[in-house]
C-alpha positions as a Markdown table, in Angstrom:
| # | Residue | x | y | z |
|---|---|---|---|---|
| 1 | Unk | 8.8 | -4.7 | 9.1 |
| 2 | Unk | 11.5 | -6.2 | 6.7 |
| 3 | Unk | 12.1 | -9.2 | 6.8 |
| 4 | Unk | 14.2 | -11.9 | 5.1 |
| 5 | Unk | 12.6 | -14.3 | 7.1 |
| 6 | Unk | 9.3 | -15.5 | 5.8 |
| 7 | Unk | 7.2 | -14.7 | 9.0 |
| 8 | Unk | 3.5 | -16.2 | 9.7 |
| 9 | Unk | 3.0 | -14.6 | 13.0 |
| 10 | Unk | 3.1 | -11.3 | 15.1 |
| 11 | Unk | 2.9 | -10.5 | 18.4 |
| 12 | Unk | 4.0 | -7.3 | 20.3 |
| 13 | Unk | 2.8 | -5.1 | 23.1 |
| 14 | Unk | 1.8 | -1.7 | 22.4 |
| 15 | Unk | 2.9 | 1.5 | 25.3 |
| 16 | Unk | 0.5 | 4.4 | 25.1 |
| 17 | Unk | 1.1 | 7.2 | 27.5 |
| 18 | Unk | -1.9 | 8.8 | 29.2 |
| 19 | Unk | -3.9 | 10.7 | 27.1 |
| 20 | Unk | -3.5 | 9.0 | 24.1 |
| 21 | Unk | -5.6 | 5.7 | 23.7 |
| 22 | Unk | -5.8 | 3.1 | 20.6 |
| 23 | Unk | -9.4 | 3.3 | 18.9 |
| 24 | Unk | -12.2 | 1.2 | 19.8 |
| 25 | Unk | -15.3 | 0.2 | 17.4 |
| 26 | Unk | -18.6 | -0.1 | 19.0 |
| 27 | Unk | -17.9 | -3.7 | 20.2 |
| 28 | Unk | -15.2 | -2.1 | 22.7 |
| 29 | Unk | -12.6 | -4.3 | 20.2 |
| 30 | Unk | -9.8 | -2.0 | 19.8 |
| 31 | Unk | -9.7 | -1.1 | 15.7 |
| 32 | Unk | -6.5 | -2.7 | 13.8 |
| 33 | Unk | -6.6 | -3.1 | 10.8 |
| 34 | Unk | -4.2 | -5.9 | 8.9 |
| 35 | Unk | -2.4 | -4.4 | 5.7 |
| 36 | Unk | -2.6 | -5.8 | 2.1 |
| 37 | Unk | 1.2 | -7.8 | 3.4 |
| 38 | Unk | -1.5 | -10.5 | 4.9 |
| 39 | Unk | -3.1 | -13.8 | 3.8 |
| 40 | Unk | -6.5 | -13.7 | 4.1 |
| 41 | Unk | -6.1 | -16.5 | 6.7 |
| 42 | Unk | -4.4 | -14.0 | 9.1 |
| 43 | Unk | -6.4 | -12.8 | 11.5 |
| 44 | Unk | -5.9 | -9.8 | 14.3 |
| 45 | Unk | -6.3 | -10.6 | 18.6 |
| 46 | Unk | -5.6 | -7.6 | 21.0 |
| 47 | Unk | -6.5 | -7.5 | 24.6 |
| 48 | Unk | -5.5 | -5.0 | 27.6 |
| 49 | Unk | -2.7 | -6.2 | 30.0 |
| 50 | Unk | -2.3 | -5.6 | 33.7 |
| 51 | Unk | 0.8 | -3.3 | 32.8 |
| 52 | Unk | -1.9 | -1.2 | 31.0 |
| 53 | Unk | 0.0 | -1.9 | 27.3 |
| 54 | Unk | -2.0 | -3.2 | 24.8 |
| 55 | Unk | -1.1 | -6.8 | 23.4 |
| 56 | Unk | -1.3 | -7.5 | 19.4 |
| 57 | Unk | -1.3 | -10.9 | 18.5 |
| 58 | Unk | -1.4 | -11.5 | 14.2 |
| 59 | Unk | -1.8 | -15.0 | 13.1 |
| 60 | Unk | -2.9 | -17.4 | 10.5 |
| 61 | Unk | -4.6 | -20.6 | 11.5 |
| 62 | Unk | -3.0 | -21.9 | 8.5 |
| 63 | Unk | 0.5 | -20.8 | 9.3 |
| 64 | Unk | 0.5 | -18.9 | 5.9 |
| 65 | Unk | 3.2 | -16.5 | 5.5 |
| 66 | Unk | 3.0 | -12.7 | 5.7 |
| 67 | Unk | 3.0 | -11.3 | 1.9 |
| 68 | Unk | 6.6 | -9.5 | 0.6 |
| 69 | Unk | 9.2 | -8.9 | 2.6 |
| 70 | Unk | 8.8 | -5.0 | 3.2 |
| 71 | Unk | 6.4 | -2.8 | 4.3 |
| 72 | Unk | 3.6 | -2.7 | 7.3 |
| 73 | Unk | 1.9 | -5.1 | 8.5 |
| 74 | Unk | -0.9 | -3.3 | 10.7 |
| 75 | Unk | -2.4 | 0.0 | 11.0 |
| 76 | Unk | -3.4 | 1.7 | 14.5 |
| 77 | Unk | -5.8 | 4.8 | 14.5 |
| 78 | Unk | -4.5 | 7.0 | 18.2 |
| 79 | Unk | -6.8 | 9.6 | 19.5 |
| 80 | Unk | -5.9 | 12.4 | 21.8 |
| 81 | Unk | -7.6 | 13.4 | 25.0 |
| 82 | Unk | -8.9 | 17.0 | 24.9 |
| 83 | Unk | -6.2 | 17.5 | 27.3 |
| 84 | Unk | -3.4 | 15.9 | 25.9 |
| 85 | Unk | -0.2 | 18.4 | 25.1 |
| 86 | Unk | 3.6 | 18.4 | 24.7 |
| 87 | Unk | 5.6 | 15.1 | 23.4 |
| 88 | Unk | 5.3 | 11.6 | 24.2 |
| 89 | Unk | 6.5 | 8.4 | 23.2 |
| 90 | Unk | 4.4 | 5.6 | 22.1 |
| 91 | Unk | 6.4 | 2.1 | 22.3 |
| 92 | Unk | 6.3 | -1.3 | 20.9 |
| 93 | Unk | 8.2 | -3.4 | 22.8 |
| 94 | Unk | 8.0 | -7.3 | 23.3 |
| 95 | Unk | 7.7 | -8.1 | 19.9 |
| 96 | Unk | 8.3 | -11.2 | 18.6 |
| 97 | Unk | 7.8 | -12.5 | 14.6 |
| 98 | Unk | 7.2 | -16.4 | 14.3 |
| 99 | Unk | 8.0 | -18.6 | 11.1 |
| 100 | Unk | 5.6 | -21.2 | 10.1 |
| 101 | Unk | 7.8 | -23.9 | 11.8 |
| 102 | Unk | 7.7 | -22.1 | 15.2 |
| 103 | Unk | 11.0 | -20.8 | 15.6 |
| 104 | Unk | 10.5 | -17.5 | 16.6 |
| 105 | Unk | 12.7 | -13.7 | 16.5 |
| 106 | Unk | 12.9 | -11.2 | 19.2 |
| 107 | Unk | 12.7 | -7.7 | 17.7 |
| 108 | Unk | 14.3 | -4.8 | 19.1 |
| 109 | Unk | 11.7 | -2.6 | 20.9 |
| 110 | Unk | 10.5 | 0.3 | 18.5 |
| 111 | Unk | 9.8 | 4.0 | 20.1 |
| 112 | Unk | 8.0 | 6.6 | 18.5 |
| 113 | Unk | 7.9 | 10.3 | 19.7 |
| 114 | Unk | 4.3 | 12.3 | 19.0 |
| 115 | Unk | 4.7 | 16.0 | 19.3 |
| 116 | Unk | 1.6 | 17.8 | 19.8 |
| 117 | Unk | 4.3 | 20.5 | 21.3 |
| 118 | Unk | 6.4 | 23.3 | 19.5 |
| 119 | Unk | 9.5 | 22.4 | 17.4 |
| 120 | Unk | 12.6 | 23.1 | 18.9 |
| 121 | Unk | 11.2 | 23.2 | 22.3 |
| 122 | Unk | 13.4 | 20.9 | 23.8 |
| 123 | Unk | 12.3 | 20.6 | 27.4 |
| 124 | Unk | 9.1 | 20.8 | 26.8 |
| 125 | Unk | 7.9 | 23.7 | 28.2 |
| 126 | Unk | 6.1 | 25.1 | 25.6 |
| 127 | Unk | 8.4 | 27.9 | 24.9 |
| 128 | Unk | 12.0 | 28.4 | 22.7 |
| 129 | Unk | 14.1 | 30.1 | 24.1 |
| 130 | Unk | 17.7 | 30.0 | 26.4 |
| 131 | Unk | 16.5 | 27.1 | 28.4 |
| 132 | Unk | 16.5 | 24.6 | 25.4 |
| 133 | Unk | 20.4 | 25.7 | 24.1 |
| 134 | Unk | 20.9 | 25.2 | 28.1 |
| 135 | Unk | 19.3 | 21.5 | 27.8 |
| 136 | Unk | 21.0 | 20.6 | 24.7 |
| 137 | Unk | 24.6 | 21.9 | 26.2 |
| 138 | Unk | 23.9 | 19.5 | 29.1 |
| 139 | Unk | 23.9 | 16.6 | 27.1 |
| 140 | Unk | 26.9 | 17.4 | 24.4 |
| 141 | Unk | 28.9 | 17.8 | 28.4 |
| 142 | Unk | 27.2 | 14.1 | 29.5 |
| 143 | Unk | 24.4 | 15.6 | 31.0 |
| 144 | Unk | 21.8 | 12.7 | 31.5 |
| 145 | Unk | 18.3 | 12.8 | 30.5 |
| 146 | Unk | 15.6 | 11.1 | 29.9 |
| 147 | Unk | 14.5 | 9.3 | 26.5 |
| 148 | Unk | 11.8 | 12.0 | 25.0 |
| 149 | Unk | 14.7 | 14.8 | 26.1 |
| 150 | Unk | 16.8 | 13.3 | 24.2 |
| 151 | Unk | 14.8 | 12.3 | 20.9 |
| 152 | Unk | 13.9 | 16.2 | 21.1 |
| 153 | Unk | 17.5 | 17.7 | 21.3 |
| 154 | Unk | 18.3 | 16.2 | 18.0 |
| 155 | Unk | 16.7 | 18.9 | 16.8 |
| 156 | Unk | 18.3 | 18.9 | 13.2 |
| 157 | Unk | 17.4 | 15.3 | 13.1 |
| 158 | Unk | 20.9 | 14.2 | 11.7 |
| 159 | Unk | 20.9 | 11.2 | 15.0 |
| 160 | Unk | 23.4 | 13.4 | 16.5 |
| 161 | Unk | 23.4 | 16.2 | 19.8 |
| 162 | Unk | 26.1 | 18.8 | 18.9 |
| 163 | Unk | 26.5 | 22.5 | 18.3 |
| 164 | Unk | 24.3 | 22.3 | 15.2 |
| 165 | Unk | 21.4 | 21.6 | 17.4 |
| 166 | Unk | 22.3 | 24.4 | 19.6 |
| 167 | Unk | 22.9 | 26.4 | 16.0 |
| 168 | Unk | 19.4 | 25.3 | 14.6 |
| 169 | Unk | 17.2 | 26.5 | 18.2 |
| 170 | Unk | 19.6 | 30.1 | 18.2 |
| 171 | Unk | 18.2 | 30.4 | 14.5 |
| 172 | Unk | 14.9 | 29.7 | 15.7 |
| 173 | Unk | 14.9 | 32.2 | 18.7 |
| 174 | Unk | 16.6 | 34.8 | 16.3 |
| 175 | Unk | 13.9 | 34.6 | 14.2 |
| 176 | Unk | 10.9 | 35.3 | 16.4 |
């Protein structure tokens, strides 16, 4: 989070896909731990939601202020099933930050790809090879695909899909 705001309150709900799940401690109270950014009069709420995400509710009682203006303000701990595989995104969306005097700011939803998978597999299959140059000319053309497809064919990780993607996976197969 950075902030030039001087925020007292968090709140956001947190997308696992299956196979992955947020921690629990023996309580069955999921484990989140506040970073050294809070007061010690904020405090951490979390319960499941009928959509299945996770809400994340940081306060302070007190309405005291998140510390700094940079840097995290919670940790999560996410464990794999035995059976989990391949990539999958993990979202935050709904967030919302609240000043002391209640006025409160929308955040753009955050998405973060895990990639238990092969780099440079772009479709996912498990394997580099002609079908991921195929999958990454798709979408240079205006091929449409789906958000983890996507985040994958940036494969350079420059933010951009073009023929250095397609460069960067031939290099990879050439090299086997």
């Amino acid at each position: 989070l950075l902030n030039d705001t001087a925020y007292s309150g968090l709140q956001t709900d947190l997308y696992l896909p299956e196979g992955l799940s947020l921690d629990m401690n023996d309580n069955d109270e999921y484990i989140i731990n506040l970073t050294s950014r809070r007061d010690k009069s904020h405090t951490v709420a979390s319960r499941r939601l009928d959509d299945g995400a996770i809400r994340i509710y940081v306060t302070s009682v007190s309405t005291r202020e998140f510390l700094g203006n940079s840097g995290a303000i919670m940790t999560l701990s996410i464990t794999a099933s035995s059976g989990f595989n391949g990539a999958a995104v993990i979202a935050l969306r709904n967030s919302v930050c609240a000043e002391a005097i209640g006025t409160r700011h929308l955040l753009a939803d955050e998405i973060c790809e895990v990639n238990a998978g092969m780099k440079f597999d772009v479709n996912g299959d498990g394997e580099i090879n002609i079908a991921d140059i195929n999958v990454i000319t798709d979408i240079i053309l205006g091929g449409t695909v789906d958000e983890l497809t996507r985040r994958r064919a940036d494969v350079n990780g420059d933010g951009e899909i073009n023929i250095a993607d397609i460069n960067t996976v031939t290099d990879a197969i050439l090299s086997k």
